[in-house]
C-alpha positions in Angstrom: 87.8 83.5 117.8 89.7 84.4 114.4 89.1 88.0 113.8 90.4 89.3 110.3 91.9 92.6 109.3 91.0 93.2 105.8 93.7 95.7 105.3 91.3 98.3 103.2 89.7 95.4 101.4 85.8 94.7 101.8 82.7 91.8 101.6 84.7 89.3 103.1 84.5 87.0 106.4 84.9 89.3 110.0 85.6 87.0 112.3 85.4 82.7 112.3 85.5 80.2 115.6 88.4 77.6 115.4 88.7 74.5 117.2 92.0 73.6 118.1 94.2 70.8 116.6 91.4 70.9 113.5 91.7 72.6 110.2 89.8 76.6 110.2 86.8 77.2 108.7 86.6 77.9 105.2 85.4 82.0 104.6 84.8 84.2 102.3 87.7 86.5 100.9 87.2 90.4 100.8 88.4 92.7 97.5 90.7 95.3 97.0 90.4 97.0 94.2 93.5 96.8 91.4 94.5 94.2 93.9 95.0 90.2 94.7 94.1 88.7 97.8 97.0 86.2 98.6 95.9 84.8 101.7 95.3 85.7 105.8 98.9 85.4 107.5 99.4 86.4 111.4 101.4 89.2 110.5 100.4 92.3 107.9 103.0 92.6 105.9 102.2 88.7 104.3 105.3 87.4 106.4 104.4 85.3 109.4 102.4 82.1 109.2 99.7 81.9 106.2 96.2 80.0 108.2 94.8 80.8 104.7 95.0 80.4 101.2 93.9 83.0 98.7 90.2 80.5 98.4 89.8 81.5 101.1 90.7 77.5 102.7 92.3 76.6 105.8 96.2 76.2 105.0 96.4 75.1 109.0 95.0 73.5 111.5 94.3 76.1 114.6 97.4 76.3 117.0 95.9 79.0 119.2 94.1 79.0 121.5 93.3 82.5 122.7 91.7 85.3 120.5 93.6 86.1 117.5 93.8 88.4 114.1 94.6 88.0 111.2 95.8 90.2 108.4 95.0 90.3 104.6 98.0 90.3 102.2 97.7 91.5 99.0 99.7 92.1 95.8 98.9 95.3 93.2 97.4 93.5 90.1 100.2 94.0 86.7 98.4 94.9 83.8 99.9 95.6 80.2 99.5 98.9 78.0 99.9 98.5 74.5 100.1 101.5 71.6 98.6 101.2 68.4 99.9 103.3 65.6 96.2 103.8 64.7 96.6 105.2 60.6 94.2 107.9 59.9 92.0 107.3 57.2 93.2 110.1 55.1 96.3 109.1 55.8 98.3 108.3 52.6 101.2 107.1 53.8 102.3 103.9 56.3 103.1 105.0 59.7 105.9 103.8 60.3 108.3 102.7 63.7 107.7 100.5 66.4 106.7 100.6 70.0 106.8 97.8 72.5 104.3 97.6 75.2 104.9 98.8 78.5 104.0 97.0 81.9 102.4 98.5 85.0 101.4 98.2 88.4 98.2 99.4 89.9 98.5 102.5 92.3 102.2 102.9 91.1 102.8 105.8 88.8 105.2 106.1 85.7 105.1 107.7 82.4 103.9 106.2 79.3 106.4 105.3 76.3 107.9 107.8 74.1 105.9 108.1 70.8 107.9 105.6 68.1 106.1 106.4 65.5 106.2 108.5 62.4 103.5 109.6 59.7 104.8 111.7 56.9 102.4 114.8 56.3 101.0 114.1 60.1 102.0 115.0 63.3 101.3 113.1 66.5 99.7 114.8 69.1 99.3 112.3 72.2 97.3 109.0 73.0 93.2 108.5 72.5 91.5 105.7 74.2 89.3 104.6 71.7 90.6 105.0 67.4 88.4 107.9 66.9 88.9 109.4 70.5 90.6 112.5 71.3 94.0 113.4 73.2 93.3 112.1 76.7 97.3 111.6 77.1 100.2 113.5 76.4 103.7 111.9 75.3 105.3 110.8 78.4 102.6 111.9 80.2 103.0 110.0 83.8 100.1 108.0 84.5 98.6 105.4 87.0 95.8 102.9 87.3 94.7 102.5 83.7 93.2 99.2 84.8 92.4 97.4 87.9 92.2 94.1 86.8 95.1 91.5 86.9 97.1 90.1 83.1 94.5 93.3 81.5 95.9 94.8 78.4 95.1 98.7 78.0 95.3 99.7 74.4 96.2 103.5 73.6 95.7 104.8 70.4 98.1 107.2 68.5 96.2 110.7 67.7 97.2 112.8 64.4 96.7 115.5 62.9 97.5 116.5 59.1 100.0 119.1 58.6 98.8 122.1 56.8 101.0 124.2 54.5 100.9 127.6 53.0 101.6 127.5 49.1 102.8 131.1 47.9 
């Protein structure tokens, strides 16, 4: 018997019966959320022997023969956030500057980009998640787990408001 320790991850295949000297059963694989199943390895850390892919397939034939676990490995998913300068409609001028996207981890924290960007007349006030959205981020402001999925791209929209002046 082939017991498997999901490692926090869920729906997947508890337990299988191998024959020995003949390839293991195929199974289903659990989820993680903001994560990547890699494969079942004899060890939890991924190191060890893999007995199965990331399919969930047989990667080797059964070499035990006594009762055995084992453990998930998984990998945090990378995801991509990108900023958009996001002109105001009464906007005038061009905004102007540059930012590059940034790359992140899931369940790893670290603070957006620096604001690159300049609009004469306006000042930036943080990051909206939709064009018309409010401030829902702060410059710099140190986030985490913007998206779960693996290769997403997380756009963040620059939020302005027109300078006001007093004419004496």
């Amino acid at each position: 018997t082939v017991t498997f320790d999901m490692q926090g991850g869920r729906g997947g295949t508890l337990s299988a019966t191998g024959t020995y000297d003949a390839p293991l059963p195929q199974i289903t694989v659990p989820g993680l959320t903001g994560y990547t199943f890699r494969g079942y390895y004899t060890r939890p850390d991924g190191q060890g022997t893999k007995y199965y892919d990331e399919y969930g397939v047989s990667m080797k034939y059964c070499d035990f023969d006594t009762a055995t676990t084992l453990y998930a490995y998984w990998t945090s998913n990378p995801y991509t956030v990108r900023y958009d300068k996001n002109k105001p409609s009464g906007a005038s001028g061009s905004v102007t500057g540059t930012m590059d996207d940034s790359s992140y981890t899931y369940d790893e924290t670290k603070p957006l980009s620096e604001n690159g960007y300049q609009l004469t007349g306006w000042t930036f006030r943080g990051w909206a998640t939709t064009p018309g959205g409010a401030v829902v981020y702060e410059d710099r402001q140190s986030v985490g787990n913007l998206s779960a999925t693996a290769g997403a791209t997380v756009t963040l929209y620059a939020v302005w408001t027109a300078n006001t002046y007093t004419v004496e």
